[in-house]
C-alpha positions as CSV (number, residue, x, y, z in Angstrom):
1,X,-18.4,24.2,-28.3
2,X,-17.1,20.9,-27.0
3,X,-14.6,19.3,-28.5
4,X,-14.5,15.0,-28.9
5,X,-12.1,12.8,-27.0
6,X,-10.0,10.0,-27.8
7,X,-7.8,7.5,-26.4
8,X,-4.1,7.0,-28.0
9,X,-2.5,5.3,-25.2
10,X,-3.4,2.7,-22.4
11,X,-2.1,0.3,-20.2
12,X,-2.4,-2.0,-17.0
13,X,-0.5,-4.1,-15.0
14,X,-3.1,-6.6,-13.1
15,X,-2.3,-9.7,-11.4
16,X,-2.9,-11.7,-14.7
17,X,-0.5,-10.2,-16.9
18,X,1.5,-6.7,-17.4
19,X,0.7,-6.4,-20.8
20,X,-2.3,-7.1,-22.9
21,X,-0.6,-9.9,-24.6
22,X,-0.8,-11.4,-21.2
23,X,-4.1,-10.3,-20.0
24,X,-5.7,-11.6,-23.1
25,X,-4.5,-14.7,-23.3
26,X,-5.4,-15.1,-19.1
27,X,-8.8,-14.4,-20.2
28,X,-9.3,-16.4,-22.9
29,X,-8.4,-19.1,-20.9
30,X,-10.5,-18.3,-18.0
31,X,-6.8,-18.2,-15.9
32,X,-7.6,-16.2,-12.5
33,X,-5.2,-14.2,-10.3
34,X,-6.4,-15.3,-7.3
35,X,-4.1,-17.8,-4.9
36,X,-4.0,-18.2,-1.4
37,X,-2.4,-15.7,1.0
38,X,-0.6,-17.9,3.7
39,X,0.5,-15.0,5.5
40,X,-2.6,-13.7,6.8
41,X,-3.2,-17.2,8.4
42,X,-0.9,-15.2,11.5
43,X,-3.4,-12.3,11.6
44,X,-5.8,-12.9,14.5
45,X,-9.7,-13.0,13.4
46,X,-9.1,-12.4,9.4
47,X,-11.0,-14.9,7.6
48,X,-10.0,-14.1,3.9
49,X,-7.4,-15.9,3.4
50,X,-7.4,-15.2,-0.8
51,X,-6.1,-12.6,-3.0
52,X,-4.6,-11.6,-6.6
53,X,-1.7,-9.6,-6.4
54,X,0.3,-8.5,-9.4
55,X,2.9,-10.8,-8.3
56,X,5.1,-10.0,-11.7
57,X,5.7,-6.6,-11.2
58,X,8.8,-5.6,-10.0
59,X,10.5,-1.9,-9.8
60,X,12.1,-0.9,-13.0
61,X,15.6,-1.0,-13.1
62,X,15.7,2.4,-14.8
63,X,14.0,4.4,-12.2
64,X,16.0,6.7,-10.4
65,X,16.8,6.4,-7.0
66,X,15.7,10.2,-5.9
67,X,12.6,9.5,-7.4
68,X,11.6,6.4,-5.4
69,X,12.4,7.6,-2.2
70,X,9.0,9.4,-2.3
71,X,7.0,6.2,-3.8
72,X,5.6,3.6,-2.0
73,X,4.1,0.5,-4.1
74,X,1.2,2.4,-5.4
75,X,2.7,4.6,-6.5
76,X,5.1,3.0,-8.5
77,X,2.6,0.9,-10.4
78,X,0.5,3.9,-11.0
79,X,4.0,5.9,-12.7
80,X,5.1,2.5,-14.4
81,X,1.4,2.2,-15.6
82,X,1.4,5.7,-16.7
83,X,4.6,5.3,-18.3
84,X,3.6,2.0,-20.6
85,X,0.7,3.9,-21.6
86,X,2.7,7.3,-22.7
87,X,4.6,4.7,-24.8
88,X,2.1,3.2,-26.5
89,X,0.6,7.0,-27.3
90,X,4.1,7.6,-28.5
91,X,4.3,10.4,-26.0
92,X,6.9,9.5,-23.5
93,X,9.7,12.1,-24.4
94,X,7.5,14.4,-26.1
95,X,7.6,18.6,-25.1
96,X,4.0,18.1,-24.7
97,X,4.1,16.6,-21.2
98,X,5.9,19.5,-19.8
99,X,3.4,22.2,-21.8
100,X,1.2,22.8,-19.4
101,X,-1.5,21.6,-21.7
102,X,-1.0,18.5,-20.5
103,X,-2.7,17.0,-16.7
104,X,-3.2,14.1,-14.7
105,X,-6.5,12.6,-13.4
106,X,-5.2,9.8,-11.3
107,X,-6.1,8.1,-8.2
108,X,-6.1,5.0,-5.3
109,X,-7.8,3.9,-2.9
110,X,-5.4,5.1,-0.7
111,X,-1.8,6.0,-0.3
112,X,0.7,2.9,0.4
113,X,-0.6,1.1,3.4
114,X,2.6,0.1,4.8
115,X,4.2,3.5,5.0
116,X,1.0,4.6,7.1
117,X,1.2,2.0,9.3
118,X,5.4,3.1,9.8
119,X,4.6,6.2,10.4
120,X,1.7,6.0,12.5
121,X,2.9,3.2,14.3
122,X,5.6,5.3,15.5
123,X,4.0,8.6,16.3
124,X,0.6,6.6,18.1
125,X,2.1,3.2,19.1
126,X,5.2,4.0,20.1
127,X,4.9,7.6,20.7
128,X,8.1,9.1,19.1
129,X,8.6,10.5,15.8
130,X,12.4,8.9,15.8
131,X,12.8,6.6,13.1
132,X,10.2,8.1,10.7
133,X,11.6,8.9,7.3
134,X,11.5,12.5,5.8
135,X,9.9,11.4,3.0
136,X,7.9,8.6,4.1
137,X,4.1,10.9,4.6
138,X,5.2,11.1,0.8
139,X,4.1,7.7,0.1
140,X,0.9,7.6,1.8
141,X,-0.7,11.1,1.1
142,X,-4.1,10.5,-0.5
143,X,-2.7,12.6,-4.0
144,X,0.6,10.5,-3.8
145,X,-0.1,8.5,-7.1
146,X,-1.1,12.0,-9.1
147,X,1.9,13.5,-7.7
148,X,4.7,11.3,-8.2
149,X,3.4,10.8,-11.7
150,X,3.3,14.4,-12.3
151,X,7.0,14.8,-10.7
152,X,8.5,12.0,-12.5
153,X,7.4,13.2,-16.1
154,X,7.5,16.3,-15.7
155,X,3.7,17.3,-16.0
156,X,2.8,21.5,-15.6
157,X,-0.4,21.1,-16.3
158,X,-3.7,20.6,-14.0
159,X,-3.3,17.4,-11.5
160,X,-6.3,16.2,-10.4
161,X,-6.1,13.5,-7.7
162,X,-9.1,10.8,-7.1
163,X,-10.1,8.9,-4.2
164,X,-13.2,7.4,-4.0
165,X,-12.4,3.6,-3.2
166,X,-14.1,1.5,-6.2
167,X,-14.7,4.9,-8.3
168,X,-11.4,6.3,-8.7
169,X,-10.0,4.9,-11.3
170,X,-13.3,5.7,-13.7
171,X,-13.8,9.1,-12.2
172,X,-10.3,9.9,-13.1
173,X,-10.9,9.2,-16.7
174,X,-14.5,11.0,-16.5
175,X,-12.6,13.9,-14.9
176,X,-9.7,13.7,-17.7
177,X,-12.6,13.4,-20.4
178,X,-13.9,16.5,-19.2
179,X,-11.0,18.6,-18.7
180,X,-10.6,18.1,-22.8
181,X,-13.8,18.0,-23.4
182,X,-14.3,21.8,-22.1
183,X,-10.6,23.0,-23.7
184,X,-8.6,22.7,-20.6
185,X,-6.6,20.7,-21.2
186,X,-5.5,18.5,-24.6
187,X,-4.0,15.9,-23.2
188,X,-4.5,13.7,-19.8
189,X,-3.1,11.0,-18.1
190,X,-5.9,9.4,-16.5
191,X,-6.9,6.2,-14.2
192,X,-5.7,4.5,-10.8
193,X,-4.0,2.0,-8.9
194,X,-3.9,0.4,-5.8
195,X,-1.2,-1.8,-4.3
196,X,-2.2,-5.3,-2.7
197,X,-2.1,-5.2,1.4
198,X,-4.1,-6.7,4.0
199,X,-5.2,-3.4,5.3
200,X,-7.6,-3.4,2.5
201,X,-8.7,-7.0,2.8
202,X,-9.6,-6.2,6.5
203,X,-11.7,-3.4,5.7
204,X,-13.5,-5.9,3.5
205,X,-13.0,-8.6,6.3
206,X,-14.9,-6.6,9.3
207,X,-18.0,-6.0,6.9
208,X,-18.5,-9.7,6.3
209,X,-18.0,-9.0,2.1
210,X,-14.7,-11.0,1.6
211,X,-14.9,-13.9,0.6
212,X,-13.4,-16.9,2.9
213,X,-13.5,-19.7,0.0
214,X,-9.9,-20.2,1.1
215,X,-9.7,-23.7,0.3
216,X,-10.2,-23.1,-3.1
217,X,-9.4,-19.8,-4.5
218,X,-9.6,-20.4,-8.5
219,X,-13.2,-20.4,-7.5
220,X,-13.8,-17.1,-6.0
221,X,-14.6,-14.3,-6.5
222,X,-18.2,-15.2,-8.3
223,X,-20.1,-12.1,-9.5
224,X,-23.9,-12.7,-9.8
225,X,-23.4,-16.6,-9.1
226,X,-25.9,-18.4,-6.3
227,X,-22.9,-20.0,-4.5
228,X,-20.9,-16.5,-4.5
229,X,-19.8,-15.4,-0.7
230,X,-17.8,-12.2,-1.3
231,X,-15.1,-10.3,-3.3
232,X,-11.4,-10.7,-3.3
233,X,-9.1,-7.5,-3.3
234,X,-6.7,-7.6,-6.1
235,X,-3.4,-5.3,-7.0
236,X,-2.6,-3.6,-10.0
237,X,-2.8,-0.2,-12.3
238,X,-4.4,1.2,-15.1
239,X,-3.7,4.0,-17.2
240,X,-5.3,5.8,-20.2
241,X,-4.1,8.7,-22.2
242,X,-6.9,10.8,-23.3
243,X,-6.4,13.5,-25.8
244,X,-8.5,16.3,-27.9
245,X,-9.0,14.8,-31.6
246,X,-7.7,17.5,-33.3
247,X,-4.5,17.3,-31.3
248,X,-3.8,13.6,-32.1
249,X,-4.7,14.1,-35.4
250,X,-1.9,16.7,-35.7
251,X,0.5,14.2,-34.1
252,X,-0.6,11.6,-36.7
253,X,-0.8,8.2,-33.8
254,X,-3.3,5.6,-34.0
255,X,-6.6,5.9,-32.3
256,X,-7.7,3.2,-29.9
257,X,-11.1,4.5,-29.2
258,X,-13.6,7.4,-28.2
259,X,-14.4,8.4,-25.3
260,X,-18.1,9.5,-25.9
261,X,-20.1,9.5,-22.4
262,X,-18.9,9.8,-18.7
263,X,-21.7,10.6,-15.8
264,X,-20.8,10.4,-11.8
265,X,-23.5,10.8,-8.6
266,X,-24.0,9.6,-5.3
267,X,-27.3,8.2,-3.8
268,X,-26.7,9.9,-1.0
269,X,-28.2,7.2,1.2
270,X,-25.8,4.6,3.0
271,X,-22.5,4.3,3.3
272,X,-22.5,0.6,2.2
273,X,-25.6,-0.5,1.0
274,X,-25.8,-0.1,-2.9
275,X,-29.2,2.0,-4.2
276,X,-30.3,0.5,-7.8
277,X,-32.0,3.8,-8.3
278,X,-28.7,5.5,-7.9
279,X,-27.2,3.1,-9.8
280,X,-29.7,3.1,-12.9
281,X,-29.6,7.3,-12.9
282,X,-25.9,7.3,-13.3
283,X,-26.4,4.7,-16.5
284,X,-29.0,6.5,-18.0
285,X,-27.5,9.9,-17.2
286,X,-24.3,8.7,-18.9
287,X,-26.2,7.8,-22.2
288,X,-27.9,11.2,-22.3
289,X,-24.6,12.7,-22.2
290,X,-23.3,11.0,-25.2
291,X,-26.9,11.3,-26.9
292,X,-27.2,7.4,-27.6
293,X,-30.0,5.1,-26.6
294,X,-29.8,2.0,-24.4
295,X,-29.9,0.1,-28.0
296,X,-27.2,1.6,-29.0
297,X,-25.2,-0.1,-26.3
298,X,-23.3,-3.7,-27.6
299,X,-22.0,-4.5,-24.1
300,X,-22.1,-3.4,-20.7
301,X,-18.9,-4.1,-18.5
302,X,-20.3,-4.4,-14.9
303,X,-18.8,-3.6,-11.8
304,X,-20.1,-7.1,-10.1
305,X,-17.5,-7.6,-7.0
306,X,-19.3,-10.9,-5.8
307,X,-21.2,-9.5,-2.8
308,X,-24.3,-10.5,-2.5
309,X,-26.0,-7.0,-2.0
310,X,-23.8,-5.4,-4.9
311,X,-24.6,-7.9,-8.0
312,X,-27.9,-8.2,-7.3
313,X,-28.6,-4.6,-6.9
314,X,-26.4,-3.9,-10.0
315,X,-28.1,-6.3,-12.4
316,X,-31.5,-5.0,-11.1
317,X,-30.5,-1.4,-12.3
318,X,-28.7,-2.6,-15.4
319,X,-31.7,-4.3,-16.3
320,X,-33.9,-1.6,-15.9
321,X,-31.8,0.2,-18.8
322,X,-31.3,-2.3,-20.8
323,X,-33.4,-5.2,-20.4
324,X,-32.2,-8.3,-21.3
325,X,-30.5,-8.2,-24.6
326,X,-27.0,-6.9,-24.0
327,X,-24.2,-8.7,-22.8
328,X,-23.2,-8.3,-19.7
329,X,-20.2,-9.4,-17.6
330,X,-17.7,-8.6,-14.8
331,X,-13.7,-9.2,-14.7
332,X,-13.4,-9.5,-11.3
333,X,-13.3,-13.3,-11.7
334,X,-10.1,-12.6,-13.5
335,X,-8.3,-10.1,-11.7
336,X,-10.2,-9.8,-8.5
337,X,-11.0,-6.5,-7.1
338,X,-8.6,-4.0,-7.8
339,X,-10.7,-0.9,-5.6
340,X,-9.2,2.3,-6.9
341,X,-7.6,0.5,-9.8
342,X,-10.6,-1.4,-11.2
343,X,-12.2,1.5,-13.7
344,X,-9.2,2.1,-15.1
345,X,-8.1,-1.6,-15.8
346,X,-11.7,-2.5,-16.8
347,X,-11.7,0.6,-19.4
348,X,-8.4,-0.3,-21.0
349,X,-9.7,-4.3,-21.0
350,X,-13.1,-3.2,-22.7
351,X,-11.5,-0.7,-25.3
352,X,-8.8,-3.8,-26.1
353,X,-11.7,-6.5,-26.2
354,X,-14.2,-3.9,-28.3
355,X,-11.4,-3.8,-30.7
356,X,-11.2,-7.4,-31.4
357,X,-14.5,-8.0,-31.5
358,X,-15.2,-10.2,-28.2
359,X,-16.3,-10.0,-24.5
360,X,-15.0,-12.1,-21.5
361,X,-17.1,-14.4,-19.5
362,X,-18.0,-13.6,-15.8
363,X,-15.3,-16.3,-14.7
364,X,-16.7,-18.7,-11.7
365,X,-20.5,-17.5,-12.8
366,X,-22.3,-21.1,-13.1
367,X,-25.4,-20.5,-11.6
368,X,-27.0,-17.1,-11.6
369,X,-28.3,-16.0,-8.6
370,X,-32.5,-15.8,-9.3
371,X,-32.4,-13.0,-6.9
372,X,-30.2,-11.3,-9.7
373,X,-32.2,-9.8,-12.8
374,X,-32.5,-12.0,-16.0
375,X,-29.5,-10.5,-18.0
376,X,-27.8,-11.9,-21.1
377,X,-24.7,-13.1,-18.9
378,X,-21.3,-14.2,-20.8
379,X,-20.3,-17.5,-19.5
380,X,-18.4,-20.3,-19.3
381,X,-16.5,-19.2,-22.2
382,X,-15.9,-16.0,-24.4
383,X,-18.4,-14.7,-26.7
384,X,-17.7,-13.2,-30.0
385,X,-19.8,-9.4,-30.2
386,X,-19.5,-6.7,-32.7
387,X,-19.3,-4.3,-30.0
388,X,-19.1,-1.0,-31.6
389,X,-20.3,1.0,-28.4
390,X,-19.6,-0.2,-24.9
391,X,-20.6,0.8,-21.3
392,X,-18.2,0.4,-18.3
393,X,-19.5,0.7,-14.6
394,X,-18.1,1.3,-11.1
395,X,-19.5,1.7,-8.0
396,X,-18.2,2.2,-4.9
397,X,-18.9,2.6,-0.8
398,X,-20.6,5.9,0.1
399,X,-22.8,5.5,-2.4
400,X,-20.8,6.8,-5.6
401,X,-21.2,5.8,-8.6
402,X,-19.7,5.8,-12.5
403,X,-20.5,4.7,-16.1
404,X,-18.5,5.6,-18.8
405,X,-19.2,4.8,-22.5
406,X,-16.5,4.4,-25.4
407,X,-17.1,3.6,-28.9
408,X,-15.2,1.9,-31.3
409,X,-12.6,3.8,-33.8
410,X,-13.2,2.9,-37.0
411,X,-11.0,5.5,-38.4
């Protein structure tokens, strides 16, 4: 027997807020993250010259010193994340964290990017391993979110690390979903982060998918727009605490949400070029698992980076599912790409906007692309929907990809 999962605690830091006060109000008035990067004028051949880092967050003052020498900037957004969100469940002191019953289903992208490039700047570049901190592999280790979270809280139970670029931060909650789902667990910090470097943008860069609209960069990224010319990495973390039903209701906290639907798979084809097949499968496969129809669905919160391979093979798959009567639309516009921290900011966005009873606009989306399927886009301005269930989709290089579906908590 499975037993039903629910949300009592989220958070996210992006580069539009650190709070959902903040983030709302940014996307209500169609405020973006993104600014110009003048730095990365002094790096040789990189023609993005835009990103939205979470310029606002700073390490708290409270955090011990032993404790940061093994976290590099990831990490400490992913534990600060982790920690706003164990507030807001009211679990942040409770014996329940060191129970065992408790895990963590948390990833990135990658480790911190500048403590690689120390360390493997002096053990390839200059040959010596003099100068290289004890602790700095700490920092960069692909599990070095999952762990210092579970170090700095004190978590005994399972620790289950993701990284699959664009798909960790979903797969982490679809991996803490299931953990309670099956009784392994009954509670689980779960989602991802990634911290803003040009090591990421360069990857981007190299593939000809950022976008170079330096000149103006409130008007960029532009998911499923004619006129759009690439994504723009973003910074920040997300964090959901997921927990068995019973168990919350025994603590007696409010209920944010339900977690009612997760599905994962790979279209095992190319590395980079999205598969709508793929893409459609993991959609439908995720509504099979939570035994709803596509009219069931009130919104669908799309992936849509701004690429022009990626939004229009998404919207071709999403409308195979759904047609054209659901509202659709992306947050990148907003926040920018986040990579390993996107599906777990865009779940804790869609749960807060499902609540109140409204959907975002894709920000910059003016003119859809007609090589794009004819969806319901939001945009120009929010909408106002009675979203009682909502889908929220992530793909991501390698051909992986996510949907996860939550439904409103009515009580």
């Amino acid at each position: 027997m499975t037993r039903r999962v629910v949300v009592t605690g989220m958070a996210g830091l992006t580069s539009v807020g650190l709070d959902w006060a903040q983030v709302r109000a940014s996307l209500r008035a169609g405020r973006s993250g993104v600014r110009r990067i003048p730095e990365w004028s002094e790096i040789d051949g990189l023609a993005c010259r835009v990103g939205a880092p979470a310029t606002q967050f700073e390490t708290p003052e409270h955090y011990p010193r032993k404790s940061l020498r093994s976290m590099g900037r990831v990490a400490l957004l992913a534990t600060r994340s982790v920690e706003l969100a164990l507030e807001n469940a009211r679990l942040r002191d409770h014996p329940a964290l060191s129970s065992g019953r408790t895990g963590i289903s948390y990833g990135s992208n990658s480790g911190s990017p500048p403590a690689m490039a120390a360390f493997t700047g002096q053990l390839h570049g200059n040959r010596t391993l003099r100068g290289i901190a004890a602790s700095e592999y700490l920092k960069f280790m692909s599990h070095s979110c999952a762990a210092n979270v579970a170090s700095f809280f004190g978590i005994r139970g399972r620790v289950m690390p993701t990284a699959s670029a664009c798909t960790s931060g979903s797969q982490g909650i679809g991996q803490a979903y299931d953990a309670i789902r099956f009784g392994q667990q009954d509670v689980m910090l779960a989602g991802g982060a990634d911290e803003f470097d040009a090591m990421d943008v360069a990857v981007f860069d190299v593939l000809y998918a950022a976008s170079t609209r330096n000149e103006s960069p409130q008007h960029t990224p532009r998911p499923f727009d004619a006129d759009r010319d690439g994504l723009v990495v973003g910074e920040g973390a997300g964090c959901l605490v997921l927990e068995d039903l019973e168990h919350a209701r025994a603590r007696g906290v409010p209920i944010h949400a339900e977690v009612i639907g997760y599905a994962t798979n790979c279209d095992g084809r190319h590395m980079t070029n999205p598969d709508p097949a793929g893409m459609e499968e993991v959609m439908r496969l995720g509504l099979a698992g939570a035994e709803i129809e596509p009219c069931d669905v009130d919104y669908v919160d799309a992936h849509a980076t701004g690429t022009p391979a990626g939004d229009t093979a998404e919207s071709r798959a999403t409308h195979a599912v759904f047609g054209d009567r659901i509202p659709v639309s992306s947050l990148k516009g907003h926040l920018g790409h986040t990579l390993g921290a996107c599906g777990a900011l865009e779940a804790w966005i869609t749960i807060e906007m499902t609540r109140e009873g409204w959907v975002a606009p894709t920000l910059n989306l003016e003119q859809v692309d007609s090589a794009c399927a004819p969806l319901d886009y939001v945009q120009e301005k929010p909408r106002s929907v009675d979203v009682r269930i909502a889908m929220s989709n992530n793909f991501a290089f390698g051909g992986i990809n996510t949907s996860l579906l939550f439904q409103r908590w009515d009580g």
